[in-house]
C-alpha positions in Angstrom: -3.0 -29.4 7.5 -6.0 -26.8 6.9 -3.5 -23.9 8.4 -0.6 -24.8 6.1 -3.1 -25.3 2.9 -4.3 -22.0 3.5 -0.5 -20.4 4.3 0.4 -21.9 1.0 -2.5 -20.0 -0.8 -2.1 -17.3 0.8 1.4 -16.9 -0.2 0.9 -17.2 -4.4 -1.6 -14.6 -3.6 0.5 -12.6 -2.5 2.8 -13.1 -4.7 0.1 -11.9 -8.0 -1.0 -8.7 -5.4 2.3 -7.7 -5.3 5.2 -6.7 -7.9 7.8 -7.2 -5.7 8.4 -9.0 -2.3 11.5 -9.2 -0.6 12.2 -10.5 3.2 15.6 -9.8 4.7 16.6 -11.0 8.4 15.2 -14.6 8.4 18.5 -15.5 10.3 16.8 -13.3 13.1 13.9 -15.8 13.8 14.8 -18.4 16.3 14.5 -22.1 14.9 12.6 -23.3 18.2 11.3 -22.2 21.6 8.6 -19.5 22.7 8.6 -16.2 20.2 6.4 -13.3 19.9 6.9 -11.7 17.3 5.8 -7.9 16.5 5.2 -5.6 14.0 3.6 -2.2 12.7 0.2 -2.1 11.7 -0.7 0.0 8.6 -3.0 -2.4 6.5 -5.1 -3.7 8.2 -5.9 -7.7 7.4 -3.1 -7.7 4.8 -0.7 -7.8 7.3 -1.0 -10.9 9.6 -1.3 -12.6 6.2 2.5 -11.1 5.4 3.8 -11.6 8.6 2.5 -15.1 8.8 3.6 -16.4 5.2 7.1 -14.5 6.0 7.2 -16.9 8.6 8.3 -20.9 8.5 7.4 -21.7 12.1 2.9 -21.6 12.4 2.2 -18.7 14.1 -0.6 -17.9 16.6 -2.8 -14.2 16.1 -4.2 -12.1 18.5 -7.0 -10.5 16.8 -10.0 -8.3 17.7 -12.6 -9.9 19.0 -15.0 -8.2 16.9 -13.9 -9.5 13.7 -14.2 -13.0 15.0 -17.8 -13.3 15.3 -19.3 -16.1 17.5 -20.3 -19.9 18.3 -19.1 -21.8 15.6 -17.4 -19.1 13.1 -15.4 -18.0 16.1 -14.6 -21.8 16.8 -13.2 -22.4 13.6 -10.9 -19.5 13.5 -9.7 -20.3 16.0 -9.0 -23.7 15.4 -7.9 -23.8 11.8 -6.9 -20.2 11.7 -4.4 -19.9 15.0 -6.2 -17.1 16.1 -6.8 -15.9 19.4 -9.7 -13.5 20.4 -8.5 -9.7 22.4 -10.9 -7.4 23.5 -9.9 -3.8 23.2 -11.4 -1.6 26.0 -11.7 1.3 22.8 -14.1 -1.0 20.9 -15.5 -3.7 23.3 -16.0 -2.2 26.8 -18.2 -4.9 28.2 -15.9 -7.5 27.0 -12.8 -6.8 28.5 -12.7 -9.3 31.5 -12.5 -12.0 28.9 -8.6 -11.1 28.2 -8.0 -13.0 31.0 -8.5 -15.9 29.0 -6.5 -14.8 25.9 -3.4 -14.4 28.7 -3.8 -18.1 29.9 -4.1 -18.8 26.4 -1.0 -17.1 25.3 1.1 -18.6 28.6 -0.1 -22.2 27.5 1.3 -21.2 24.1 4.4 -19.9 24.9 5.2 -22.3 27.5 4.5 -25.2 25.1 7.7 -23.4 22.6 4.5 -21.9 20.1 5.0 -18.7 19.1 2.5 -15.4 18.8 1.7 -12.8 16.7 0.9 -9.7 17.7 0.4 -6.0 16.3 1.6 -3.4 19.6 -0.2 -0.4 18.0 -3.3 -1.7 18.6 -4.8 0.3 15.9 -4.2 -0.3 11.9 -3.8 3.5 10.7 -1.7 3.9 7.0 0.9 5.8 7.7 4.8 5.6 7.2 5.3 5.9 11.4 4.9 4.3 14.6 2.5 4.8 16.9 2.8 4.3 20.3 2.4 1.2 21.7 0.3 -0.8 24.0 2.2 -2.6 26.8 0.2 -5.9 26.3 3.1 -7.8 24.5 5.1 -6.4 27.5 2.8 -8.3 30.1 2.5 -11.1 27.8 5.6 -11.8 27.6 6.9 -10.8 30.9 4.0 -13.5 32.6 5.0 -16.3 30.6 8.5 -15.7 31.6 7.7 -15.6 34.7 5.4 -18.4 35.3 8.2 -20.7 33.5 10.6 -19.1 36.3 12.7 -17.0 33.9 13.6 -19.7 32.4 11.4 -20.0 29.4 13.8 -17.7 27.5 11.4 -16.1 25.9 12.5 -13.5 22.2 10.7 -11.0 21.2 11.1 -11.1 17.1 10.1 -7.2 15.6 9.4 -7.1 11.8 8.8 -4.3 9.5 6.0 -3.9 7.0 7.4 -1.8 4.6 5.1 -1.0 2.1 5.7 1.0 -1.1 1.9 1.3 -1.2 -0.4 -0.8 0.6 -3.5 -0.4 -1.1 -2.7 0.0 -4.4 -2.4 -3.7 -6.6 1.1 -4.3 -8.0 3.0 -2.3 -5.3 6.2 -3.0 -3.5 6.4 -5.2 0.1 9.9 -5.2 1.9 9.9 -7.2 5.3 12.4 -6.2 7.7 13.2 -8.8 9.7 15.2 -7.2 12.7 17.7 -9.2 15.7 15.4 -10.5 18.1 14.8 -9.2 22.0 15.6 -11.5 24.7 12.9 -11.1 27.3 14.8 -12.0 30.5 17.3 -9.6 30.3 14.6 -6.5 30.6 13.5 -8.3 34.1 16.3 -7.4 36.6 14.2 -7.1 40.1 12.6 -4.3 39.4 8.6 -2.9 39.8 6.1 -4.5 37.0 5.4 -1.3 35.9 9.1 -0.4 35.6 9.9 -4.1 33.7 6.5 -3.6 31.4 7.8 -0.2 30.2 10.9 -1.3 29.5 10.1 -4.4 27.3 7.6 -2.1 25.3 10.5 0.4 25.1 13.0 -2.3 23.5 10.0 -3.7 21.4 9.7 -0.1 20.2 13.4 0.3 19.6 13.5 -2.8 17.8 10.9 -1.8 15.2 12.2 1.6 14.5 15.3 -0.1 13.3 12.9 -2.2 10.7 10.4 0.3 9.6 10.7 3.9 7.8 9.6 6.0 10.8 8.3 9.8 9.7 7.1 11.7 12.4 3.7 13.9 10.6 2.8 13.9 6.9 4.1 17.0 6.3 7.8 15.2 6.5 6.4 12.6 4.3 5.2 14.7 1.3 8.8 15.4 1.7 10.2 12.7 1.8 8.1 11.2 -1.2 8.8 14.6 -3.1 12.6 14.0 -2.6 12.6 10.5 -3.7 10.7 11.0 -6.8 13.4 13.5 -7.9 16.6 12.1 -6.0 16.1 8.7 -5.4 17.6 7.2 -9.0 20.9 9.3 -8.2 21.7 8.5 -4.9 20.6 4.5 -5.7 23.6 4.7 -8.5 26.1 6.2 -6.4 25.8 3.6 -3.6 25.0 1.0 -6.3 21.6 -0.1 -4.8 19.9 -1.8 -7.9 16.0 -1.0 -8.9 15.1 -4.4 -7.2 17.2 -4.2 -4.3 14.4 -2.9 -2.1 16.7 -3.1 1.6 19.0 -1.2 -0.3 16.7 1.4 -0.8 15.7 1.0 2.5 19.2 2.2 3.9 18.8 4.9 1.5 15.5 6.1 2.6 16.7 6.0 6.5 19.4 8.4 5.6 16.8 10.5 3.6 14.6 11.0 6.9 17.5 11.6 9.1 18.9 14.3 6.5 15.7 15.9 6.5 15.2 15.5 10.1 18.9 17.0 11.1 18.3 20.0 8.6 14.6 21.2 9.7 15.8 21.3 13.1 19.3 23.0 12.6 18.4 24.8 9.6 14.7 25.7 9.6 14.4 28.3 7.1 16.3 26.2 4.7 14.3 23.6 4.8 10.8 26.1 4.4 12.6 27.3 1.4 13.2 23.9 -0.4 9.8 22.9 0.6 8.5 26.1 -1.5 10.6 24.7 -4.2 9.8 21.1 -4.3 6.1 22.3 -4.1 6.2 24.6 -6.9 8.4 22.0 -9.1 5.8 19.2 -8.4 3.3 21.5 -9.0 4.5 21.5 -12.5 4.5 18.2 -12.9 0.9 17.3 -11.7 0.1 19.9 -14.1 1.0 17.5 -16.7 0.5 14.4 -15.5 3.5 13.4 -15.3 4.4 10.0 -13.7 7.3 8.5 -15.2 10.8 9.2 -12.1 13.9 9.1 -14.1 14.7 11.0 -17.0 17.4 8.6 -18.1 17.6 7.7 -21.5 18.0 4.1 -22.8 20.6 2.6 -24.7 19.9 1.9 -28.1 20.8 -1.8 -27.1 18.1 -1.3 -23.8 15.6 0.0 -26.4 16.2 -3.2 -28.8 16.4 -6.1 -26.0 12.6 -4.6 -24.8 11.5 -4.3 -28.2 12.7 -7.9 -28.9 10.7 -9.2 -25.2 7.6 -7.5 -26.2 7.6 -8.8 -29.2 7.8 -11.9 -27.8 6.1 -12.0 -25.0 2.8 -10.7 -26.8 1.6 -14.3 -27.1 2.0 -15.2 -23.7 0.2 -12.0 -22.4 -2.6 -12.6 -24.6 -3.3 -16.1 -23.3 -2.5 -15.2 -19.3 -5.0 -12.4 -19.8 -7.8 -14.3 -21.6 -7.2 -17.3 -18.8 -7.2 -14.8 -15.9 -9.5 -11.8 -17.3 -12.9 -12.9 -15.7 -11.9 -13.3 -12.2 -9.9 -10.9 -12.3 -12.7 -8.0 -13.4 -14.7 -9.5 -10.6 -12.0 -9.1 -7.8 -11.7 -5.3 -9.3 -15.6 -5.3 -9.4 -16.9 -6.1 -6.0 -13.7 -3.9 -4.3 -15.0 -1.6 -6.1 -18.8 -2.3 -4.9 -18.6 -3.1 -1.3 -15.0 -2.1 -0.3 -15.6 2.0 0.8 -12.3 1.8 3.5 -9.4 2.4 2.1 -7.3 0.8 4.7 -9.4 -2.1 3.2 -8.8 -2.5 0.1 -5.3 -4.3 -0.5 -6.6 -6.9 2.1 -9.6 -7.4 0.8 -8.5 -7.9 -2.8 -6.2 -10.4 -1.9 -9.0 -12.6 0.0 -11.5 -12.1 -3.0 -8.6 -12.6 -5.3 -7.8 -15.8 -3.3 -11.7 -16.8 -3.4 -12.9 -16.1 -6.9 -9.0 -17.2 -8.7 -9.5 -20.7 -6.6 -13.0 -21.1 -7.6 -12.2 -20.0 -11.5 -9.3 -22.5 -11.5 -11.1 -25.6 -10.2 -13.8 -24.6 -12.8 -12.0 -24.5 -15.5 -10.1 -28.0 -14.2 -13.4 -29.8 -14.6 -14.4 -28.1 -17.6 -11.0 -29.7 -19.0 -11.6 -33.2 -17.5 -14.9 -33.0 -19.3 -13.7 -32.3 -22.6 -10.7 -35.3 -22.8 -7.9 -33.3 -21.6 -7.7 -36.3 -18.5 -5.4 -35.8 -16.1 -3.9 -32.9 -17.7 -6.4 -30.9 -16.4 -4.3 -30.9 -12.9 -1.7 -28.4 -15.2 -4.6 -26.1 -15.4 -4.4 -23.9 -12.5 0.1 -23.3 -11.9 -0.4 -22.7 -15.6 -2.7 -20.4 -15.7 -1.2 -18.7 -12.3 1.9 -18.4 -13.6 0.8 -17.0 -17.1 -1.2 -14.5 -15.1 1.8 -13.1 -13.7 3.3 -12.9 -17.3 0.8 -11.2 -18.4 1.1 -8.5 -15.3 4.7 -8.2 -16.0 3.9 -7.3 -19.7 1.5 -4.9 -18.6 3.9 -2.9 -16.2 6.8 -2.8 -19.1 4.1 -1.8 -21.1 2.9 1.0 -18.5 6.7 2.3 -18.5 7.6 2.4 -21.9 3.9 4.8 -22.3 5.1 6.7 -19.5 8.5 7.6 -20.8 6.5 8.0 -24.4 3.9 10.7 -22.9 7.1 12.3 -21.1 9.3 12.4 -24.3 6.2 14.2 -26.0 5.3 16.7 -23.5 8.8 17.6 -23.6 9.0 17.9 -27.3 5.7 19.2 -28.4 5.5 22.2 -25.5 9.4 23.6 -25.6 7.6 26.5 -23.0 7.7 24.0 -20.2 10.2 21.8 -20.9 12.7 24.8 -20.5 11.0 25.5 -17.0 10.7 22.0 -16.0 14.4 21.5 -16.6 15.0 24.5 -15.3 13.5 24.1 -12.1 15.1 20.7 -12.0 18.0 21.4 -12.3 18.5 24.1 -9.5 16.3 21.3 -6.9 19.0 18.7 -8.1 21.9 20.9 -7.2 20.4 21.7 -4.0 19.8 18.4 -2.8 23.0 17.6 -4.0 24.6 20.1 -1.6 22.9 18.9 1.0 23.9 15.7 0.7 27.2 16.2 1.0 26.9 18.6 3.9 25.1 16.0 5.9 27.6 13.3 4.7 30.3 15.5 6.2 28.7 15.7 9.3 28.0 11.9 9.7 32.3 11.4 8.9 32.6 14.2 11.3 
């Protein structure tokens, strides 16, 4: 009861952190019967708490033991919270004998048809990439299936965390749910060690097909350069909408392959358009420029925003002035106690979660108090969902200033809107070209 009160909270606070959340793949996650399921690690707490609401089925953690604390604390995450305590040689030394019982605990789980979640980097680092992995969801999983006498038929479920940005409030969140890993099939007679390394291979396989996977941050900046200037054309041409985020994902794959195929058989090409792309986003920093497409709106675009700002306006008001205080204090005390940035997303959303719940049952009493009655129950969805209004409005409002600041740099300083253009222009073509020769080599 606690664990699905909490799931449910957990979810609509999600749902506020984030702009946009999209799950694809739920077919993939078996209805019944032991699962582990898997995923990459680059925000810390915030992503057991995605995984887990992505989820129907309850799921059980492994987590650090040092975050658990002790005695009763410890008990009651455990018991309320499904989680189960791991102690990483890196960070607990002395403590390490104790994973034997977090394997009998996990055996008891899987044999009884539970299922597990567990993070195989072992480590929580931002970055668009996977680390290597630790082979203890290999023994894990291999144990139980063998203590049921491969029979249990154990899966192995791997799910990406796509994040547009983790940290940042208001981001985009695409969960790739990929075709799960049968565990039985990896054990064919041979040595542990040989059976271990192959089940963390597959489990490694299995996530690079759900996550974008870019091997140093050097590729990245490229990547992230190339979408900011490409990323609107090639959505139109393969008809991806804005909101369609596992359409961009397929995009974004062939992005990083492109870039990939070309610094390896082209490697002076590549230096060169990196020169380029820095010198064009040079400019652009130089200005402060944020807004990604240049596309101009229709005169009937322009009028239906006009007409939904207009009347919206009322509804933002009244979300903002129902959400404003906790909502300062969530941005306060990040702001006060949370120095990690890796922290940040995860631990707005458990302040958010704390200070919205306490503001809403406040103001619920408060109504009771002066005659509202049961009506006061209508309180908090209202004043949820009129918070999300009002952080719609504000994003449409953030755009239309963006493309308003663009229009006037362009207008007012003629200079370096030639240049800008300019320099646009010739990146635009060029990525264009390549495009096409890396679509002829994929046909060929």
């Amino acid at each position: 009861m606690v664990y699905t009160l909490l799931k449910f909270l957990t979810r609509i606070s999600l749902w506020a952190y984030f702009r946009r959340i999209q799950v694809t793949g739920k077919e993939n996650i078996p209805a019944d019967g032991p699962c582990v399921f898997v995923g990459n690690h680059p925000s810390t707490f915030t992503d057991p708490l995605v995984m887990a609401t992505s989820i129907k089925r309850p799921v059980y953690f492994l987590t650090a033991g040092e975050y658990m604390g002790k005695g009763i604390v410890k008990g009651f995450l455990k018991r309320f919270f499904h989680m189960i305590p791991v102690y990483r040689p890196t960070t607990r030394p002395g403590d390490a004998h104790k994973n034997t019982h977090m394997f009998s605990a996990c055996y008891a789980h899987l044999a009884q048809g539970r299922s597990l979640l567990v993070f195989p980097e072992g480590v929580s680092i931002t970055e668009r990439k996977l680390k290597p992995l630790k082979t203890g969801v290999a023994r894990i999983a291999r144990g139980a299936e063998l203590k049921a006498g491969k029979k249990a038929g154990i899966k192995i479920v791997p799910i990406g965390l796509n994040y547009s940005s983790p940290h940042q409030f208001r981001s985009d969140l695409f969960v790739n749910i990929g075709k799960p890993i049968e565990v039985a099939k990896w054990m064919q007679g041979k040595s542990e060690q040989e059976e271990v390394q192959g089940i963390t291979d597959g489990v490694a396989e299995g996530l690079l097909k759900v996550i974008l996977h870019v091997e140093d941050a050097a590729k990245e900046n490229l990547l992230d350069q190339i979408e900011w200037l490409f990323l609107d054309r090639l959505a139109s041409e393969n008809k991806v909408r804005p909101n369609d985020q596992a359409g961009t994902f397929g995009i974004r794959k062939e992005v990083i392959g492109a870039i990939e195929y070309f610094e390896k058989s082209d490697p002076l090409l590549a230096f060169r358009l990196r020169q380029q792309l820095d010198d064009f986003f040079g400019l652009v920093k130089s200005k402060n420029i944020i807004i990604r497409t240049e596309n101009k709106l229709s005169v009937s675009a322009k009028a239906l925003n006009t007409f939904l700002l207009i009347c919206g306006l009322p509804l933002f008001i009244v979300g903002t002035f129902l959400n404003w205080m906790p909502y300062r204090a969530t941005w306060h005390l990040n702001t006060l106690f949370t120095k990690d940035i890796a922290f940040r997303g995860s631990m707005t959303i458990a302040t958010g979660l704390v200070l919205f719940l306490a503001w809403y049952t406040g103001l619920c009493i408060a109504g009771y108090f002066v005659g509202l009655s049961w009506f006061t129950l209508a309180i908090p969805p209202l004043s949820y969902l009129l918070g999300l209004i009002a952080l719609v409005y504000k994003t449409a409002v953030d755009k239309i200033n963006h493309r308003a600041n663009f229009s006037y740099i362009m207008k007012s300083d003629p200079e370096f809107a030639a240049v800008y253009n300019s320099k646009r222009k010739v990146l635009v073509e060029k990525l264009e070209d390549l495009k096409q020769r890396y679509a002829q080599l994929n046909v060929a």
